[in-house]
C-alpha positions in Angstrom: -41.5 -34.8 -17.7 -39.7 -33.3 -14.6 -37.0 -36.1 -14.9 -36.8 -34.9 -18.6 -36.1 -31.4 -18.5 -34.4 -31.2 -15.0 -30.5 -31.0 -16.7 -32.0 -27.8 -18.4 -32.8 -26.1 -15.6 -28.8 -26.5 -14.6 -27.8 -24.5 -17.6 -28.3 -21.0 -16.8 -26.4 -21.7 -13.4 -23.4 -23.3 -16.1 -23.6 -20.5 -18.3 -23.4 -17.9 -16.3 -20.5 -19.1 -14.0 -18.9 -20.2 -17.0 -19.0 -16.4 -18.3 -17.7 -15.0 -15.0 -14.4 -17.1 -14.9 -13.5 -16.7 -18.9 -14.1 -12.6 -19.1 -11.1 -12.4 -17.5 -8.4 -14.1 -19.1 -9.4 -13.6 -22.3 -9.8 -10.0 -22.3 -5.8 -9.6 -20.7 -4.1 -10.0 -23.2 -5.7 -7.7 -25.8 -6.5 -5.0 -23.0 -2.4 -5.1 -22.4 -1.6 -4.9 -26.4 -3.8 -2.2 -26.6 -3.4 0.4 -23.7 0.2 -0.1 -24.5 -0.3 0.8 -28.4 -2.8 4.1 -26.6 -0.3 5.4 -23.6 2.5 5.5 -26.4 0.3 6.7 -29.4 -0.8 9.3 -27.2 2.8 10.2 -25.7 4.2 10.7 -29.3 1.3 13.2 -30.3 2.0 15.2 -27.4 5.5 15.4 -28.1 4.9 16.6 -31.4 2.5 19.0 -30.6 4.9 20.4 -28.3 7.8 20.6 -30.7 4.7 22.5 -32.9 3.6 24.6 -30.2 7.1 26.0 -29.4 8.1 26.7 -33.1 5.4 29.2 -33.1 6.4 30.7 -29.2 3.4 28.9 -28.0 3.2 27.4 -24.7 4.2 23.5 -24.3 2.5 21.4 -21.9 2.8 18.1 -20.6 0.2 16.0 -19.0 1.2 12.2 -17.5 -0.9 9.4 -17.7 -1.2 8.2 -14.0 -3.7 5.3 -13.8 -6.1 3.4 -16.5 -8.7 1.6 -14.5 -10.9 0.1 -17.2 -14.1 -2.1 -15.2 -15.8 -5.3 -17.3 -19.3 -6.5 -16.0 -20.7 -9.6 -17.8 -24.3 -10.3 -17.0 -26.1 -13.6 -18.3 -29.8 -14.8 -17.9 -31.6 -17.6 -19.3 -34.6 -19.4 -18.6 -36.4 -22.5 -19.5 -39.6 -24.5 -18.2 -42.4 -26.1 -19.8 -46.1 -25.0 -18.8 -48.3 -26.7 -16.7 -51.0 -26.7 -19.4 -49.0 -28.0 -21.7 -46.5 -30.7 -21.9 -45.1 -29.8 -25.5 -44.8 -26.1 -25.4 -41.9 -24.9 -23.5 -41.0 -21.3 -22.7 -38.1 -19.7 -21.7 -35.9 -16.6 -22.4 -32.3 -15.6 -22.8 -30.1 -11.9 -22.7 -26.7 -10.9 -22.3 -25.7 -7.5 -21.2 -21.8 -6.3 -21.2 -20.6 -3.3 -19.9 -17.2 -1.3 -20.2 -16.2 1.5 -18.4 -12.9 3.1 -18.5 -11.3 5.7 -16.3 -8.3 7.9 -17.0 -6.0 9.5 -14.6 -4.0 12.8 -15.6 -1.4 14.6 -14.0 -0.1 17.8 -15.2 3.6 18.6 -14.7 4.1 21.7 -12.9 6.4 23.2 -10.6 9.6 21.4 -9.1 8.8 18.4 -11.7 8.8 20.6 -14.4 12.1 22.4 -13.7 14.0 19.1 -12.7 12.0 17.2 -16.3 12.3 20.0 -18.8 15.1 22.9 -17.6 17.8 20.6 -16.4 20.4 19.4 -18.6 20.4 15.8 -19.3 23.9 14.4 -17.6 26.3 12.7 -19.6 26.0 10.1 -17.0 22.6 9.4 -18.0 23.2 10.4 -21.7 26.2 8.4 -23.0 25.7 5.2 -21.3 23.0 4.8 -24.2 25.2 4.7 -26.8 26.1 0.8 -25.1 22.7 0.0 -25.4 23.1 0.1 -29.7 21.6 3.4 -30.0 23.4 5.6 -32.7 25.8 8.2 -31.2 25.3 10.4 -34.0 21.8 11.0 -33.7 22.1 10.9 -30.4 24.5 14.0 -30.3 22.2 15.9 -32.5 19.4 15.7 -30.1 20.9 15.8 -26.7 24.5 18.1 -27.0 24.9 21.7 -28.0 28.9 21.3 -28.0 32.0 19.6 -28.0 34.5 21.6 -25.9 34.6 24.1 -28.6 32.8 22.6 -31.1 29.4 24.1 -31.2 25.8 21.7 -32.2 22.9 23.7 -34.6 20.5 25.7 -32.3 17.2 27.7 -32.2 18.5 30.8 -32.5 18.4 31.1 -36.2 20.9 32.9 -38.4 24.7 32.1 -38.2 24.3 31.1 -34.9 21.9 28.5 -35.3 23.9 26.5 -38.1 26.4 25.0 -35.8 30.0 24.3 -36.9 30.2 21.8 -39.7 33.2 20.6 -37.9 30.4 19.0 -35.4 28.9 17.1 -38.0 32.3 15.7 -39.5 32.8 14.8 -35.6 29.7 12.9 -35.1 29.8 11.4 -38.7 33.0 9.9 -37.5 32.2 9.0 -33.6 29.4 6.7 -35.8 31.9 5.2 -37.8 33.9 4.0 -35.5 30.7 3.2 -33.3 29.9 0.4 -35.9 33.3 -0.6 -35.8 33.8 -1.4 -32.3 36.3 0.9 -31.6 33.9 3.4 -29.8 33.7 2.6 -26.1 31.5 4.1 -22.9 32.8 3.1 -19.4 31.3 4.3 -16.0 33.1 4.6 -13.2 31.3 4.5 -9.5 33.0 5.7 -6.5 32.3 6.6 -3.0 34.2 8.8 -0.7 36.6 8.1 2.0 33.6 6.7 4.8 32.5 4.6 2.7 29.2 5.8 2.7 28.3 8.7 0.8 28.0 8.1 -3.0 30.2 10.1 -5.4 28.9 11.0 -8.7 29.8 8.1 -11.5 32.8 9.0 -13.7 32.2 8.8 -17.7 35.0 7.8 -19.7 35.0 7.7 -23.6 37.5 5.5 -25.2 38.8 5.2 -28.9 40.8 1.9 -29.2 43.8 1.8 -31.7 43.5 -0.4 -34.9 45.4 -1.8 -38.0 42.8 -1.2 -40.1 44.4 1.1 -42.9 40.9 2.7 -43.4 39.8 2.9 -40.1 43.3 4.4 -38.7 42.8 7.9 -40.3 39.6 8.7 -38.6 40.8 7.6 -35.4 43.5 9.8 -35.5 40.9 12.5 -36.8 38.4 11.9 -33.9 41.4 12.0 -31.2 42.5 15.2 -33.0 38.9 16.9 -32.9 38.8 15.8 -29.2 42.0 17.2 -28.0 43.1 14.0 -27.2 47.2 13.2 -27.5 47.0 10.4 -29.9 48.4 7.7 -28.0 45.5 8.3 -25.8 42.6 5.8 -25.6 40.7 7.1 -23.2 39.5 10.4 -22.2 37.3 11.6 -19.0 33.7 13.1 -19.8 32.6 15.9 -18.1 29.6 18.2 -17.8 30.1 22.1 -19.5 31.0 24.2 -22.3 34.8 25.7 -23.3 37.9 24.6 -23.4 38.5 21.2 -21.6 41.9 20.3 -19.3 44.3 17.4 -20.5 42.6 14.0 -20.1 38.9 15.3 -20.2 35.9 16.7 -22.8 33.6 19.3 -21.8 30.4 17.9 -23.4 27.2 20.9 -22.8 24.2 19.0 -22.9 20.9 20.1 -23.7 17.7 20.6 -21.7 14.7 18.5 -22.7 13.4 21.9 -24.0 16.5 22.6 -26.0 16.1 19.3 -27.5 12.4 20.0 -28.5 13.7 23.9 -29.7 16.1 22.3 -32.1 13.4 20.0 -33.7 10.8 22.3 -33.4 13.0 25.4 -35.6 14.2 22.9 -38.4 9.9 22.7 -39.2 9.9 23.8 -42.8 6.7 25.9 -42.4 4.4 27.5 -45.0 6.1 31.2 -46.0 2.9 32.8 -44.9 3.3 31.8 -41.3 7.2 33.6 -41.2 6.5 36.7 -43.3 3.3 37.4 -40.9 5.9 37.4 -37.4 4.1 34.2 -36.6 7.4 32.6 -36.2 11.0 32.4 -37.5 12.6 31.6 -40.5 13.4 27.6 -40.4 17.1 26.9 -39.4 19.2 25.6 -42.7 22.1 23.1 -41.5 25.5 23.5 -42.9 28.4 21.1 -43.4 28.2 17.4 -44.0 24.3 17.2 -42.5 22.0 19.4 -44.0 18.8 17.2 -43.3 16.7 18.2 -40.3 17.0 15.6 -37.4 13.4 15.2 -37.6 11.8 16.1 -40.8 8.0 17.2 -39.9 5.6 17.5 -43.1 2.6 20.5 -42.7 -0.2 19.6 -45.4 -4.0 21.4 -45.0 -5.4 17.8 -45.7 -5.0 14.7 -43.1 -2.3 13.1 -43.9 -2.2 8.5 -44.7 0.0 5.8 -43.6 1.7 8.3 -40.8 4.1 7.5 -38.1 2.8 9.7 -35.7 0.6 13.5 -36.4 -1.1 16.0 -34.5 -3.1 19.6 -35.5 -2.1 22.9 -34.7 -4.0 26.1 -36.4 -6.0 24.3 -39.0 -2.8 22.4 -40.2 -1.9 18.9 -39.9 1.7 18.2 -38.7 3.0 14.6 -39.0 6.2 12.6 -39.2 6.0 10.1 -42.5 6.1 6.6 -41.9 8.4 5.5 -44.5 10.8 8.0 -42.9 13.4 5.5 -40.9 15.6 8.2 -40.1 13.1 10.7 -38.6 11.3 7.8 -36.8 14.4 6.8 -35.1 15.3 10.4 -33.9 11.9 10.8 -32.9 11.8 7.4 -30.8 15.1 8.3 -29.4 13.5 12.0 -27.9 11.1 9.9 -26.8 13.7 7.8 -24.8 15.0 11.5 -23.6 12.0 12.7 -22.1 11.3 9.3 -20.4 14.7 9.4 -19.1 14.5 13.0 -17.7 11.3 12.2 -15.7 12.5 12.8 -11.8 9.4 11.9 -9.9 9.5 9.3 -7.4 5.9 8.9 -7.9 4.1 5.4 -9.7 4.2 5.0 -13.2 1.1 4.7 -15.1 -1.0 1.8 -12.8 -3.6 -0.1 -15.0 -6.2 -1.7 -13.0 -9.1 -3.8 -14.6 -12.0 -4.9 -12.3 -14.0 -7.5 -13.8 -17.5 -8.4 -12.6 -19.5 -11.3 -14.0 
């Protein structure tokens, strides 16, 4: 009988070494799927919440996810033998016990961080060169530039002032055009000075190529008109500020990551009761060519279904439809803003799973 039953007594040692070298592997690449879908599910509901929180004067707040340490233990024990009294009754027993334990780091971002993150305007340096990378300069504008040279963007100061010039729009509308057309161009320049060692800031150029396209030849002479541009120019410097630019440059003003989330926050179309009670102020109407809000933000008393993203503020449920494509992509490209306007030279967001089996 011992010869008969001795492979059994090598399975609990198979099974259990065979659990300990499969937990791994097997659980990386869901664990990576889905802590990716959480850290940006959760970074789009606090941006939201933000843009909520400020169009009723409320404090925003913004907390980083530092570190995910997420631990697996496996344990497996099974037993067989056979009794000494009997030959044909064997005994034995079997359990499995699996734990998870997940651990989530938070940083708040306060102080220095905050200022450089939140209060500093995004540089046309690190603004424009994403309109190379496909991303629509039109939308982009609307989110990230309060003017032009002279040419003023909507803002959150409501009445007159808040519309914006519809001249902006009719610019934008037409940098887009000729954005799909190829004639739209973003070149950096990188110098240093005369040593050789210290770095001088990059140089932004915009360019508007020339074309014998009979329908495309009017707005380019339209765009190079709104710009100040002489139009046998092509190409025209970039530079930081508002007012009226010299020959051979545009003043672009951009926006603070705050000023971004201000503009979204005060085109909310919120219930009446909330503005006649001084809870906040009247929604900003757009004038012009675009009259649609960048980012159109539903407010409904009952949870909203098939959502993009949504958060709650003051018993109301505030949420960003999925079938939207255009508010989705403004709200992806903020997104892309305040991840680009992060300063700190500390780690991103370190996942670490320990597995024990």
């Amino acid at each position: 009988m011992i010869r008969i039953f001795r492979p059994l007594r090598a399975l609990p040692l198979l099974l259990v070494a065979g659990g300990c070298s499969t937990i791994g592997p097997t659980r990386l690449d869901q664990d990576q799927s889905d802590y990716s879908r959480a850290v940006t599910s959760a970074g789009k509901q606090q941006t939201l919440l933000n843009v909520v929180r400020l169009r009723y004067a409320d404090t925003p707040g913004f907390l980083d996810t530092t570190q995910l340490i997420s631990g697996y233990q496996l344990q497996r024990n099974v037993s067989l033998g056979v009794g000494t009294y009997s030959a044909s009754r064997p005994f034995g027993g079997a359990a499995v016990q699996f734990q998870e334990s997940p651990t989530f780091t938070f940083q708040p971002v306060t102080g220095d961080a905050y200022a450089q993150s939140f209060l500093r305007p995004l540089p046309p340096g690190n603004l424009l060169p994403l309109v190379l990378g496909g991303l629509p300069i039109d939308v982009l504008f609307r989110l990230a530039v309060q003017s032009v040279n002279l040419i003023s963007n909507a803002g959150a100061l409501g009445g007159d002032a808040g519309r914006g010039s519809p001249v902006f729009f009719d610019l934008i509308y037409d940098l887009r055009v000729l954005q799909v057309a190829g004639l739209l161009g973003i070149q950096l320049e990188h110098s240093t000075a005369a040593n050789g060692k210290e770095p001088v800031a990059d140089r932004v150029y915009l360019s508007i190529a020339s074309t014998d396209n009979a329908a495309l030849m009017p707005v380019v002479r339209e765009v190079r008109r709104l710009l100040g541009m002489a139009q046998d120019d092509e190409r025209v410097e970039v530079v930081y500020g508002g007012g009226r630019p010299r020959r051979g440059q545009i003043r672009l003003l951009t926006r603070t990551i705050l000023g971004v989330l201000g503009q979204i926050a005060y085109q909310i179309d919120v219930p009446e009761d909330d503005i006649r009670s001084g809870r906040t102020r009247p929604t900003i109407k757009l004038i012009g060519r675009e009259t649609r809000p960048i980012v159109v933000v539903h407010v409904t008393r009952e949870r909203p279904e098939s959502v993009f993203s949504w958060t709650t503020y003051n018993h109301k449920y505030y949420w960003i439809a999925d079938d939207d494509f255009d508010s989705k992509l403004a709200f992806t490209m903020l997104q892309i803003l305040l991840e680009l306007s992060k300063t700190s030279k500390g780690p991103s967001t370190i996942v670490t799973i320990p597995v024990n089996g």
